[in-house]
C-alpha positions in Angstrom: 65.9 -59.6 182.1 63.8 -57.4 179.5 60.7 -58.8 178.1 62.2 -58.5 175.0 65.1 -61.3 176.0 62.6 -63.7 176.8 60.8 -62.9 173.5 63.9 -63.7 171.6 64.1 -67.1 173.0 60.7 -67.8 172.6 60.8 -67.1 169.2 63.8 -68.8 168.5 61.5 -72.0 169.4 62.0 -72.3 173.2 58.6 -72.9 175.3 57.6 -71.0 178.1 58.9 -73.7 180.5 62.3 -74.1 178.4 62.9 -70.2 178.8 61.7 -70.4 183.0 64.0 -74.0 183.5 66.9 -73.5 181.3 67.3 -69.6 180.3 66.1 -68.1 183.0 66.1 -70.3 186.1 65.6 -67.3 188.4 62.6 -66.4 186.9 59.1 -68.0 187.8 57.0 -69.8 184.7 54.3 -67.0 185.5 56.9 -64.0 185.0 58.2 -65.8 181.7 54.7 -66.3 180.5 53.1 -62.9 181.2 56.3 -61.2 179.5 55.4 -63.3 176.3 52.0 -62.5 176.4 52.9 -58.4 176.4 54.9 -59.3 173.7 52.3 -60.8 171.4 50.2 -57.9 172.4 52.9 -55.0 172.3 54.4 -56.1 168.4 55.2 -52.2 167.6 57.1 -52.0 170.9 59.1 -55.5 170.0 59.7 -54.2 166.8 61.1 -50.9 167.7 63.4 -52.3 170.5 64.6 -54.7 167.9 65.2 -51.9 165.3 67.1 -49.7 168.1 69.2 -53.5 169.2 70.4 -53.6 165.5 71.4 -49.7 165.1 73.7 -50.3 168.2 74.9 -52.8 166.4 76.0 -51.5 163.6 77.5 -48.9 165.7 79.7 -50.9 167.8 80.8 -52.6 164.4 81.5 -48.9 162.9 83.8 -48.2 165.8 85.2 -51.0 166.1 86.3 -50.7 162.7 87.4 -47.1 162.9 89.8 -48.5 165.9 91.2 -50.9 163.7 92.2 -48.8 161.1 93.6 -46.8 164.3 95.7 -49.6 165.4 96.5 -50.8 161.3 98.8 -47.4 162.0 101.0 -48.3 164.6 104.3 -50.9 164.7 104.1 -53.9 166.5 104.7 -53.6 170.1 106.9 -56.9 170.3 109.1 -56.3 167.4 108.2 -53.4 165.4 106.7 -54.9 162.4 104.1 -53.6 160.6 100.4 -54.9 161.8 97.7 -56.6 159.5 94.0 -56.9 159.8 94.6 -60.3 158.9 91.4 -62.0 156.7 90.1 -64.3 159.6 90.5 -62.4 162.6 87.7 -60.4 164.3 87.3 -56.6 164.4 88.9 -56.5 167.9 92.4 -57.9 166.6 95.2 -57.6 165.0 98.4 -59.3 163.8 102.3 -59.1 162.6 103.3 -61.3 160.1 107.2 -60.7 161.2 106.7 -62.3 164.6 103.4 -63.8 164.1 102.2 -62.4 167.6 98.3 -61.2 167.7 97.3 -57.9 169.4 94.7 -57.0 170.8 92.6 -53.6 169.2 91.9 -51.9 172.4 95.3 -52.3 174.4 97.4 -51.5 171.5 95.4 -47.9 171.0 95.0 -47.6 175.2 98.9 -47.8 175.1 99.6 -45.0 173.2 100.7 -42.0 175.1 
């Protein structure tokens, strides 16, 4: 567990002791506490980690989109129908209005020959 874990939670409102009991059970109330206090002392290093968490973020969203335009392409597997994006359905699925069957993003592209 990074420092930078146990800073989230404590700054979401969870104590010291919360984070060692409840998040963290492995991890003594001493480990918990001294990896909160580098973080109040280290804020440039907790801010750039946080910076770098959302860029791979937004990465992972900008593929995942890519791969559902990829998969938008293809017929579906049970019936041949052309898929949708469908407006609640997360990035990582697809659906066919003909049979009403959802796919799954990744399968649906690791099929393809």
């Amino acid at each position: 567990i990074g420092v930078f874990h146990i800073w989230t939670k404590y700054r979401q409102g969870k104590t010291s002791e919360e984070i060692a009991d409840e998040v963290y059970p492995h991890l003594r109330h001493e480990q918990v506490e001294t990896a909160i206090e580098y973080a109040k002392t280290h804020p440039d290093r907790m801010a750039a980690i946080e910076r770098e968490r959302k860029r791979a973020v937004r990465e992972r969203r900008r593929r995942a989109r890519e791969r559902k335009q990829l998969a938008l392409g293809k017929a579906c597997p049970h019936c041949g129908g052309q898929l949708r994006a469908g407006e609640d359905l997360p990035l990582a699925l697809v659906w066919c209005p003909s049979c009403g069957e959802v796919h799954v993003v990744k399968r649906l592209l690791s099929d393809t020959p």
